[in-house]
Backbone as numpy.savetxt, mean C-alpha at the origin, in Angstrom:
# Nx Ny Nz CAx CAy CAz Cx Cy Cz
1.45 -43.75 -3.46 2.30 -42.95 -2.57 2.79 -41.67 -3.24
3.26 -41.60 -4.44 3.49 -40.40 -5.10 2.40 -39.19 -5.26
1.01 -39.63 -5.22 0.23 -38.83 -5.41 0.34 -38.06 -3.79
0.32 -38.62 -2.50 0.17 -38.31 -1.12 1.69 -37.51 -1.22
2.85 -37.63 -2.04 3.94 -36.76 -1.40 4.14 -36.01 -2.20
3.59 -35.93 -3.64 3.44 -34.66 -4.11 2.23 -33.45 -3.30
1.47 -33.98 -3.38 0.77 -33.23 -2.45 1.38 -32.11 -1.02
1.98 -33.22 -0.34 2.41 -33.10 0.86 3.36 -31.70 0.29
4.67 -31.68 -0.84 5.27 -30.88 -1.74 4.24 -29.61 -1.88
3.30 -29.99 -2.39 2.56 -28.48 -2.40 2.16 -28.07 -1.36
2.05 -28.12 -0.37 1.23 -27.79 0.63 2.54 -26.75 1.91
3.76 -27.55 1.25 4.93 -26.86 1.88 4.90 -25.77 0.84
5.36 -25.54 -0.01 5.87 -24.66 -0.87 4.97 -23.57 -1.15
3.36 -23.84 -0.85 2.75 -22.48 -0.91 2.74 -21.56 0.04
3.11 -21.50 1.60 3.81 -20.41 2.62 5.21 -19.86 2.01
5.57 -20.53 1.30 6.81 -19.78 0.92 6.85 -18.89 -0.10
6.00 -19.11 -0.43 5.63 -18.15 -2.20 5.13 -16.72 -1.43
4.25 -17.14 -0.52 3.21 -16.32 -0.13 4.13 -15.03 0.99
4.84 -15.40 1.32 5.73 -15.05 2.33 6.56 -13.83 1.45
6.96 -12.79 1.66 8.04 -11.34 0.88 8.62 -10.89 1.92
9.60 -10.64 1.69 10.64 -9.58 2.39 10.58 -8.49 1.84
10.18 -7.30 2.59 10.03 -6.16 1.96 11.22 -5.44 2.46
12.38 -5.23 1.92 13.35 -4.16 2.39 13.46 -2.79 2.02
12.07 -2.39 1.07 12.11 -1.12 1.14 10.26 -0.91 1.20
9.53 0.37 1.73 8.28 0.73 1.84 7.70 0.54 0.47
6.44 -0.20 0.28 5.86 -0.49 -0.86 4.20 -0.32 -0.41
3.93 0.86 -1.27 2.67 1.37 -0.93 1.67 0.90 -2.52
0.75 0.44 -2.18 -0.43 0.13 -3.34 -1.90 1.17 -3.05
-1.97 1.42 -4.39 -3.52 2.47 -3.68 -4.65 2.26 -4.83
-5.83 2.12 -4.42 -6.70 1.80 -5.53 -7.99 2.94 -5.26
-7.65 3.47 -6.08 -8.71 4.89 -6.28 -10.28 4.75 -6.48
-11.36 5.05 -5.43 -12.95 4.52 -5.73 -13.54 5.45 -6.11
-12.97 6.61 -6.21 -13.29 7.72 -6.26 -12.61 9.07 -6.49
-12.59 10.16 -6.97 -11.61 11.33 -7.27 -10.84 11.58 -6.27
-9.59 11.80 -6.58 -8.93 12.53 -5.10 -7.73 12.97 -5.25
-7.30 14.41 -5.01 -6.49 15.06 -5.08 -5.37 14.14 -3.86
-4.13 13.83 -4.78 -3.46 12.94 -3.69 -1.56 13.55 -3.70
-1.13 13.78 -2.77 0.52 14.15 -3.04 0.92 13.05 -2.22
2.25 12.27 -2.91 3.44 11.32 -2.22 4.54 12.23 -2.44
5.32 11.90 -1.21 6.55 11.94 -0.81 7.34 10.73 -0.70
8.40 10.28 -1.06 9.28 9.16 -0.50 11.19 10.75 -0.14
10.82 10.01 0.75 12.15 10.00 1.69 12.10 12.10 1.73
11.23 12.38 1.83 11.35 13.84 1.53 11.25 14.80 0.37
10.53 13.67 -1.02 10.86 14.44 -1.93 9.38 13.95 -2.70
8.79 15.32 -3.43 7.68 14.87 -3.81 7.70 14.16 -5.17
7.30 12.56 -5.39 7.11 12.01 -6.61 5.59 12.17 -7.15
4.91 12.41 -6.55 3.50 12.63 -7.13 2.74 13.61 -6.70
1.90 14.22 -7.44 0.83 15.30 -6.57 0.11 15.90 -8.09
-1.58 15.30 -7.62 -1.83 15.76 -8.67 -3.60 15.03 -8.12
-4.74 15.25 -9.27 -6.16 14.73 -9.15 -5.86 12.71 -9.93
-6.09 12.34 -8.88 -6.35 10.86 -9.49 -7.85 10.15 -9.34
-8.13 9.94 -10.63 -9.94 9.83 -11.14 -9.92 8.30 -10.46
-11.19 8.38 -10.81 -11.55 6.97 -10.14 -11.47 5.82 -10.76
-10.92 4.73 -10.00 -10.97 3.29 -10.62 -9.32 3.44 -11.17
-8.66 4.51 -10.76 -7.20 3.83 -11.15 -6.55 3.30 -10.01
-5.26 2.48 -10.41 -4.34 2.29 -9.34 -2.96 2.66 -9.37
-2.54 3.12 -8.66 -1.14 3.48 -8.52 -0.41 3.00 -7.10
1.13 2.92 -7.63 1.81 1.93 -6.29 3.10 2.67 -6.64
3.57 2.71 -5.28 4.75 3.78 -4.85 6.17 2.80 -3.89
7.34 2.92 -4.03 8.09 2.12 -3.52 9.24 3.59 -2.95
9.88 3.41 -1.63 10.59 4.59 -1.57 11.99 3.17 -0.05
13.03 3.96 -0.24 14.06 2.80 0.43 13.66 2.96 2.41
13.16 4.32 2.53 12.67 4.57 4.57 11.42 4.79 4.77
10.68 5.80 3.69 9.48 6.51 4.24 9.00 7.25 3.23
7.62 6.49 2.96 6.49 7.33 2.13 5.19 8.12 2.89
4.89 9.38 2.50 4.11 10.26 3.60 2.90 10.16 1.68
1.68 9.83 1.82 0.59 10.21 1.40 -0.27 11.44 1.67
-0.65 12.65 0.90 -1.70 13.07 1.43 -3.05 13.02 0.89
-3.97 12.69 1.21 -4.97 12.93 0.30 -6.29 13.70 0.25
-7.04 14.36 -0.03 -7.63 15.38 0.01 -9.37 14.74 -0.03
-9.60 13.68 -0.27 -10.89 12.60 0.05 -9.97 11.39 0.31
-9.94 11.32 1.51 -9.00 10.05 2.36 -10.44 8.67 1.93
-11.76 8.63 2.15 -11.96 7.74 1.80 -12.38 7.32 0.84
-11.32 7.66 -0.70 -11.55 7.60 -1.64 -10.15 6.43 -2.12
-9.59 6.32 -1.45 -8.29 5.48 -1.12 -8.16 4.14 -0.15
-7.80 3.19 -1.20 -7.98 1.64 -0.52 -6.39 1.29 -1.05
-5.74 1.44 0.55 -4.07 1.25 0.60 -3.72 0.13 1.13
-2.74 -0.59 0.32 -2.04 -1.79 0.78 -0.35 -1.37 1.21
-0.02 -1.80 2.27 0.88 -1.48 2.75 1.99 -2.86 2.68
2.89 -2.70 2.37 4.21 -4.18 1.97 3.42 -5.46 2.11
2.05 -5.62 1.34 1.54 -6.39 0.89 0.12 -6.85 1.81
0.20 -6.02 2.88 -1.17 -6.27 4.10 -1.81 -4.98 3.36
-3.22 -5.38 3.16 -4.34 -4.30 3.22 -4.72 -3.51 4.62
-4.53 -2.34 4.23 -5.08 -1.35 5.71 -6.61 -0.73 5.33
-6.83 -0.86 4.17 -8.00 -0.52 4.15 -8.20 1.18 3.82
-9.07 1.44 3.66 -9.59 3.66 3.68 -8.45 4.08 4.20
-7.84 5.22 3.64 -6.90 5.89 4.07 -7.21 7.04 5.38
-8.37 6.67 5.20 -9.56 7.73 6.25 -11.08 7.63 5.54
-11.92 9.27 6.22 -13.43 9.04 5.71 -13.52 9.72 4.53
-14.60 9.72 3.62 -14.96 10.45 2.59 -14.70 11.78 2.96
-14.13 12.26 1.96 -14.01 13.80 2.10 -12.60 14.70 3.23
-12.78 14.03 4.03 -11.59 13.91 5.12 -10.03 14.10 4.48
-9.86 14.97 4.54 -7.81 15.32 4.13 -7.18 14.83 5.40
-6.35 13.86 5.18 -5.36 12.99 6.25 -4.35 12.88 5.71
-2.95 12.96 6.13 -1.67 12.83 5.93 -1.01 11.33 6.74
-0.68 10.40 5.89 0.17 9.16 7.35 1.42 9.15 6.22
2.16 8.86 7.39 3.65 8.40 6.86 3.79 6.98 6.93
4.45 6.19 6.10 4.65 4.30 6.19 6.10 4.53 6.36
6.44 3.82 7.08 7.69 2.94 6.92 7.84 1.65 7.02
8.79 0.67 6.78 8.47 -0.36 6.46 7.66 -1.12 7.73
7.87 -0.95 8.80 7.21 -1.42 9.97 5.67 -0.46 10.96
5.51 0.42 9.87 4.57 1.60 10.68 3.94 2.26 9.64
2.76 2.29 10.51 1.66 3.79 9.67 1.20 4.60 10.72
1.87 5.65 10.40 1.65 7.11 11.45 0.74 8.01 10.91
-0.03 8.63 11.76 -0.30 10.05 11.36 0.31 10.98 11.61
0.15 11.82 10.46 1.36 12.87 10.15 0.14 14.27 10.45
1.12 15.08 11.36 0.26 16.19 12.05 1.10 17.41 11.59
């Protein structure tokens, strides 16, 4: 019986691990390729610059992070822990804003 309710113990406790409260925007980005990229959080620029390929960088801001990037599908973004995938197509300059509940395009 101990073996069946430890079990039963794990099987609860791994939705809970898995589960985050994100109370502020948490952006992940994994670079496949070169790309001139600028962040903003809340209006103010923390990054802007060429990021080579195969790095990663992750951005946290307390309302709203705006990305731009200058080869959008050179960018594989995770958003408060869901993957969205290409920030756009190869070559393609796209601007979106996150907030903790949204990804906009920014025009």
């Amino acid at each position: 019986q101990k073996t069946v309710t430890e079990t039963k113990q794990q099987v609860r406790e791994q939705p809970v691990q898995q589960e985050k409260k994100f109370d502020d925007v948490e952006i992940s980005a994994k670079f496949t390729d070169a790309c001139w990229t600028k962040v903003e959080a809340d209006g103010k620029t923390i990054f802007e610059g060429t990021i080579e390929k195969g790095k990663s960088y992750s951005w946290q801001s307390p309302n709203k992070i705006i990305i731009t990037a200058g080869n959008a599908g050179a960018i594989d973004i995770t958003h408060n822990g869901k993957s969205i995938g290409k920030l756009g197509k190869t070559g393609e300059v796209i601007s979106k804003s996150f907030t903790r509940d949204k990804v906009e395009d920014v025009k």
